[in-house]
N, C-alpha and C positions, 0 to 999 in steps of 0.2 A: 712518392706521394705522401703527403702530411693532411691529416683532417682533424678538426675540431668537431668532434659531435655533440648534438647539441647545444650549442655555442649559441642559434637565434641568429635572425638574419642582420642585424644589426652590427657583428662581430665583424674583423675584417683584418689579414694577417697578410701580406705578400706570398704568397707563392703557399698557400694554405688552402684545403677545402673549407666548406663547414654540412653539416648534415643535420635538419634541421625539420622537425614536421611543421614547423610553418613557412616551412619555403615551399610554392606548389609546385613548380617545374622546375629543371635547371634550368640555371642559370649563369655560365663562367664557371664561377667557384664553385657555387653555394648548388645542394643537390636536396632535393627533398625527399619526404621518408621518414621512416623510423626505425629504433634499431633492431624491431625483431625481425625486420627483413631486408637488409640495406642493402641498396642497390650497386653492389661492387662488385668485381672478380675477384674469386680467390687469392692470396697470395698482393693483395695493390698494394697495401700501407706500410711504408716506412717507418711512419710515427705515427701515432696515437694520441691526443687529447682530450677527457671530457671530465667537465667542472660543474657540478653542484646538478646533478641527471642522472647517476642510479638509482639517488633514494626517490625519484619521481616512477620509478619501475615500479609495480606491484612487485612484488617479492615472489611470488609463483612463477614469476618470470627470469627472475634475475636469472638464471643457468642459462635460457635461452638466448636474452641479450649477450651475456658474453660471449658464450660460446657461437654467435654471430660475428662480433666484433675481433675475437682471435682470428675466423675465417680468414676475414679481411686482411690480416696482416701477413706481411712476412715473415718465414722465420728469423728469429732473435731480435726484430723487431721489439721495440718497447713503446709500453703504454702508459701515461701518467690520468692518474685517477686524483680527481677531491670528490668527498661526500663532506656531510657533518657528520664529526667527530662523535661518536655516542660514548663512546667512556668520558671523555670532558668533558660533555655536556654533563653525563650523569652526576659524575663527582663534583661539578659545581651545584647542582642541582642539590644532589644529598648534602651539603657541606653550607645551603643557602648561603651561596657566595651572592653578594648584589652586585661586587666590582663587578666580575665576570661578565656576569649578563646585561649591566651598563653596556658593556664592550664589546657585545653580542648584540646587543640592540643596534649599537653606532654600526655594526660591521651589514647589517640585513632589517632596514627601520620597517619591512610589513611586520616583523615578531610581535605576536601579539604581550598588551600589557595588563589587561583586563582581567585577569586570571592569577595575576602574581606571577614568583618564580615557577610554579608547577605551570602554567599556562606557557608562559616562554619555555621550557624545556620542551614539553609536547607540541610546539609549535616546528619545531625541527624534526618534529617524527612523522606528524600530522600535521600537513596546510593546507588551506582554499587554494583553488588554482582552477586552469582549466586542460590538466593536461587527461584527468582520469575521472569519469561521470557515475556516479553513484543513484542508481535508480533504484526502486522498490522491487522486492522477487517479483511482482505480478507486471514487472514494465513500464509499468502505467504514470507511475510519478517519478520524473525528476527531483531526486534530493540535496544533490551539491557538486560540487566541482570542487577536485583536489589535484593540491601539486605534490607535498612529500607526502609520501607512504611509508618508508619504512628506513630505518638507520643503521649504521653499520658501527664496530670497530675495527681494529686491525685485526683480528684474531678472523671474525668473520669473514673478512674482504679478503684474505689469507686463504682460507679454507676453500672458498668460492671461487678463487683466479687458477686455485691449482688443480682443482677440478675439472677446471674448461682449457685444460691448457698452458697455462703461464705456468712461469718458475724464477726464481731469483727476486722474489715480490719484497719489498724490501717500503719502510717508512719514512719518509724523504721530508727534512724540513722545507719552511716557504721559500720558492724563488731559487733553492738549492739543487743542482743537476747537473750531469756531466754531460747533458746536451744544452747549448748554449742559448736555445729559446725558448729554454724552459727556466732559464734565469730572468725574465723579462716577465713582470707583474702584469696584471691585468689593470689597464690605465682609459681613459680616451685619447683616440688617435690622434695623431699631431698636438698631442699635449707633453708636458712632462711625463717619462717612463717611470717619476717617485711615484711609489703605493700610494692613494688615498681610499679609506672605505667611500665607498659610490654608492653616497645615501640620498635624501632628500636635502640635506643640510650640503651637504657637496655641492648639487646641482644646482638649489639656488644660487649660492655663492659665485658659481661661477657660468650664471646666468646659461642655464642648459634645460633643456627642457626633455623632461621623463614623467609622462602622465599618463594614467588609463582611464579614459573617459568613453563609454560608452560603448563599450565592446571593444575597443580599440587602442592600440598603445603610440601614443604621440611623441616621436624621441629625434630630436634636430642632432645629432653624432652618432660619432659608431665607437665602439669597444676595439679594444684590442690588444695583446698578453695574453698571459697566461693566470698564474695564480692568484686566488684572491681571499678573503675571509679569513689570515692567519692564526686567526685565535679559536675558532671554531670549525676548523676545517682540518680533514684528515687528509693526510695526503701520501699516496702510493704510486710507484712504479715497480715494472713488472715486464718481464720479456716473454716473449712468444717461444713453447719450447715446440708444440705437436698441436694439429686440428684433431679435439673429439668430440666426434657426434654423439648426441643424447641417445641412451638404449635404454630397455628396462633397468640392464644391471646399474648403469649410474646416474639415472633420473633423480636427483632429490626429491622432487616431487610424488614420487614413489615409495620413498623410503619411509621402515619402521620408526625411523630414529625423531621424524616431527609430524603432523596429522596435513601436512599439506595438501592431501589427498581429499578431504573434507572440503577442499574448497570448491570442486566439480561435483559435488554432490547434489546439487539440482536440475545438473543434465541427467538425473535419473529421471528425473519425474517429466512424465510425457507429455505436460499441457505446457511446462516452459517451454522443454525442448521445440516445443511448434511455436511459439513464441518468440524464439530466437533465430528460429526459419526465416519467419514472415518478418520483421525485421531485417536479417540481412539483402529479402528478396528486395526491401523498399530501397535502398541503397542508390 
């Protein structure tokens, strides 16, 4: 079995899953869900793909997503990861590189430009979106909807995979792989397999329609490949050595070494905590 998670139900690969919270039921491929709790057996996945989807994880979580995602696999199975690259970013950033971010913008045209270079680089850490809702501690207000949360480098994404798991985690250039479809870019289907950045300026061009209007996203094609964003995009594989489950002893979330722990700090207080009841009871 081979799945793309997170990939959007618009994606589409022959003989591929995709896992995807805005798919509602299955359907063929496409399986709905998300990744803290994905609906598979132990031991299914042969192969692993997910592209531009951890930094969309709150970071309180990240242990839990992988360490679900190993589940899923077989041993020595391998998994290919993209996030945005944060040491690149960073060092273009310090370095007020403009080409760069030109070529950052062409690669991902929401980047905001309003803000300058500081605003594009925080745009990769922090985005609007609607995958993670930000309300007021008392409930009451809706404040935003966000897609990235939080960015990684290799050292990070290193530390993290062999925690939960992985080993042989290794930095892999674009389209670069000793699995053969992992050398196959992320393109539109029945088109040319050449890279092109799939921007606004693409689509016009080639009379394709990707619009969100009104709650809703408007798209005549489907996706399909693999890697994409070459220049700001980190990209990792990594094999499956052991499934560990989360205990005291190696919860990051736990640990002396960051205040992650602070972030449950208002399930102390009793008038949320009912708050967050009543809530789940409206469900």
């Amino acid at each position: 079995m081979k799945i793309n998670l997170g990939a959007g139900p618009n994606w589409h690969k022959d003989n591929w899953y995709i896992l995807d919270h805005k798919v509602k039921k299955k359907q063929g491929l496409k399986i709905g869900g998300d990744l803290n709790k994905i609906k598979l057996k132990p031991n299914s996945c042969d192969l692993v793909f997910i592209s531009h989807t951890l930094e969309h994880i709150p970071n309180i979580q990240i242990q839990n997503v992988l360490t679900e995602i190993n589940r899923i696999m077989k041993k020595n199975s391998t998994i290919r990861i993209l996030v945005p690259n944060l040491e690149v970013l960073a060092k273009a950033y310090v370095k007020k590189d403009k080409k760069f971010f030109k070529i950052a913008k062409d690669e991902d045209h929401s980047i905001r430009t309003d803000l300058g270079l500081g605003g594009m680089f925080l745009n990769f850490i922090v985005s609007p979106g609607q995958d993670t809702a930000l309300l007021n501690r008392n409930l009451t207000n809706f404040i935003a909807g966000y897609a990235h949360l939080y960015a990684y480098d290799f050292n990070m994404m290193k530390k993290l995979l062999e925690i939960t798991g992985f080993y042989q985690v290794k930095k892999m250039k674009f389209c670069k792989s000793k699995i053969s479809d992992f050398r196959e870019p992320c393109h539109i289907l029945g088109r040319s397999k050449k890279y092109n950045n799939l921007n606004n300026k693409f689509y016009k061009k080639n009379n394709l329609i990707h619009e969100y209007k009104n709650g809703k996203y408007k798209i005549n094609f489907k996706f399909t490949g693999f890697d994409k964003d070459p220049k700001t995009s980190l990209i990792i594989e990594a094999k499956k050595k052991r499934h560990i489950k989360i205990n005291k002893k190696n919860d990051i979330n736990a640990s002396s070494k960051n205040y992650n722990n602070y972030s449950f700090a208002l399930l102390k207080n009793k008038n949320f905590r009912k708050k967050i009841i009543k809530l789940k009871k409206q469900k």
